[in-house]
C-alpha positions in Angstrom: 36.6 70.2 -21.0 39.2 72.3 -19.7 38.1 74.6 -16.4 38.7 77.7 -14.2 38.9 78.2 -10.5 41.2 79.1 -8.6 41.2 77.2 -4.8 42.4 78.2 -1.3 43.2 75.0 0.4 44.4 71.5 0.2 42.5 69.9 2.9 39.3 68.5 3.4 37.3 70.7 5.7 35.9 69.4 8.7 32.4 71.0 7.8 31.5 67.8 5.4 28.9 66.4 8.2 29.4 66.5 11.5 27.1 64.5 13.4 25.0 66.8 15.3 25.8 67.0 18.7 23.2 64.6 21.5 21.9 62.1 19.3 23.1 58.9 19.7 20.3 56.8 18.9 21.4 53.8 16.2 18.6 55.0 13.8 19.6 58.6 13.4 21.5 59.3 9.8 24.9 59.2 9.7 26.5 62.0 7.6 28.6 61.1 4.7 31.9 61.0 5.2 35.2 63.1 4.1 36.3 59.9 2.5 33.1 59.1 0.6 32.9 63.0 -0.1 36.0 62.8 -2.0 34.9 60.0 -3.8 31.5 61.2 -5.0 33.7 64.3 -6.7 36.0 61.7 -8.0 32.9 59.9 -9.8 32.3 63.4 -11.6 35.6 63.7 -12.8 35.3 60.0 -14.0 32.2 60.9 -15.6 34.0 63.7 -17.4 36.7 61.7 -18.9 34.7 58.8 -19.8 32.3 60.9 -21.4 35.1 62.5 -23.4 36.4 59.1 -24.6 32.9 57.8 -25.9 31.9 61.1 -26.7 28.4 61.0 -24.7 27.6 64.7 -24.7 24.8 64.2 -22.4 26.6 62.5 -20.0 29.6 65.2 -20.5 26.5 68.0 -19.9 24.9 66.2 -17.1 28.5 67.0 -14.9 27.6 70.7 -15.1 25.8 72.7 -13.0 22.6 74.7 -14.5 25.0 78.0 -13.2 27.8 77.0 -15.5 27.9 80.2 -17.4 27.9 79.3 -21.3 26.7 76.1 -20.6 25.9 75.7 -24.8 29.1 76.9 -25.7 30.7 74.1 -23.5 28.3 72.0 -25.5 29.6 72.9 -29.2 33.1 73.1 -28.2 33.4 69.7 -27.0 31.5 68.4 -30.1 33.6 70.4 -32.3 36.8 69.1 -30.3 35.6 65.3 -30.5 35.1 66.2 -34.7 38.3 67.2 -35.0 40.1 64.5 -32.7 40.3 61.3 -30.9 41.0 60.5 -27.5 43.4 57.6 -27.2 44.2 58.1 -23.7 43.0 60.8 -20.9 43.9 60.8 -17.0 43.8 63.3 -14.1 45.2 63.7 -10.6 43.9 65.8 -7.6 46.7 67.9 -7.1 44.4 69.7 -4.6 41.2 69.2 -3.4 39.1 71.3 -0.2 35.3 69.9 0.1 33.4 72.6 2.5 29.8 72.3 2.5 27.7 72.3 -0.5 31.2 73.8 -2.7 34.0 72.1 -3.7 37.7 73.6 -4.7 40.1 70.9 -6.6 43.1 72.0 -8.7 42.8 69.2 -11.4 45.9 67.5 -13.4 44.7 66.1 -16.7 46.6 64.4 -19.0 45.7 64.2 -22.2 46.8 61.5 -25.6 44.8 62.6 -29.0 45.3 61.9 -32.6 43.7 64.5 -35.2 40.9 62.6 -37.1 43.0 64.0 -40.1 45.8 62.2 -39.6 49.2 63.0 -37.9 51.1 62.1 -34.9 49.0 61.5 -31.7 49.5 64.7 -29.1 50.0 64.7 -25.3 49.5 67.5 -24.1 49.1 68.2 -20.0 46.6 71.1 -18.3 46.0 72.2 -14.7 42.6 73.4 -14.1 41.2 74.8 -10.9 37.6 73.8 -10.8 34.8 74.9 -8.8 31.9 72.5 -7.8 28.7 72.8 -6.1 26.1 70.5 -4.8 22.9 70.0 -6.6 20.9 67.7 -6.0 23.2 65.8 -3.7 25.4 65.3 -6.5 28.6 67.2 -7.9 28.6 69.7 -10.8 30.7 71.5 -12.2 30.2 75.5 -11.9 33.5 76.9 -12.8 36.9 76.3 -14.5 40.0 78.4 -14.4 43.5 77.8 -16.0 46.0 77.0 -13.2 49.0 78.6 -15.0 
């Protein structure tokens, strides 16, 4: 749940589709835009969090990319995490985010309410993550985290 990366930019880069220079015709694709760009990597962060909350573990799996290194051990830990605790509340912000080509760079703000399953007083706790995204597919995975701090 928590990622690695760090990134370069906060901009979207031009390079998310330009529409290649002489055609004009109505029929021709039209290449997705920054806006809708942005929005598709937004999905996957959504994805993320509600997977955390109803603690799907393949849809938490499915927002990683097959070159996530220690894919499996992603897999236990956030098993072991949702054993151990509840989520009673989980948000982010793009605090960054630079889209060029098939990779993505976002520094990632997540905020984070859990109880233990134990017992105790519910946690917040806050974490910036740079994460690293590729296309596969046409859709956004995850292919690797770094701590921001």
């Amino acid at each position: 749940f928590f990622w690695q990366k760090p990134s370069s930019s906060n901009t979207l880069s031009e390079e998310i589709g330009s529409p290649s220079a002489g055609i004009s015709s109505p029929q021709s694709q039209s290449p997705i835009s920054k806006k809708e760009e942005a929005e598709r990597v937004r999905s996957l962060f959504e994805n993320i969090r509600q997977a955390n909350l109803k603690k799907n573990i393949g849809l938490f799996m499915s927002c990683y990319s097959r070159d996530f290194e220690d894919k499996e051990g992603k897999r236990l830990a956030a098993l072991e995490t949702w054993e151990n605790l509840n989520y009673l509340d989980l948000s982010y912000h793009f605090k960054k985010q630079t889209i060029t080509g098939d990779t993505a760079d976002v520094r990632v703000e997540w905020v984070i309410r859990t109880s233990p399953k134990a017992g105790g007083q519910p946690q917040d706790t806050r974490t910036v993550l740079n994460v690293t995204l590729s296309r596969e597919e046409g859709n956004w995975k995850i292919k690797v985290i770094k701590s921001a701090s």
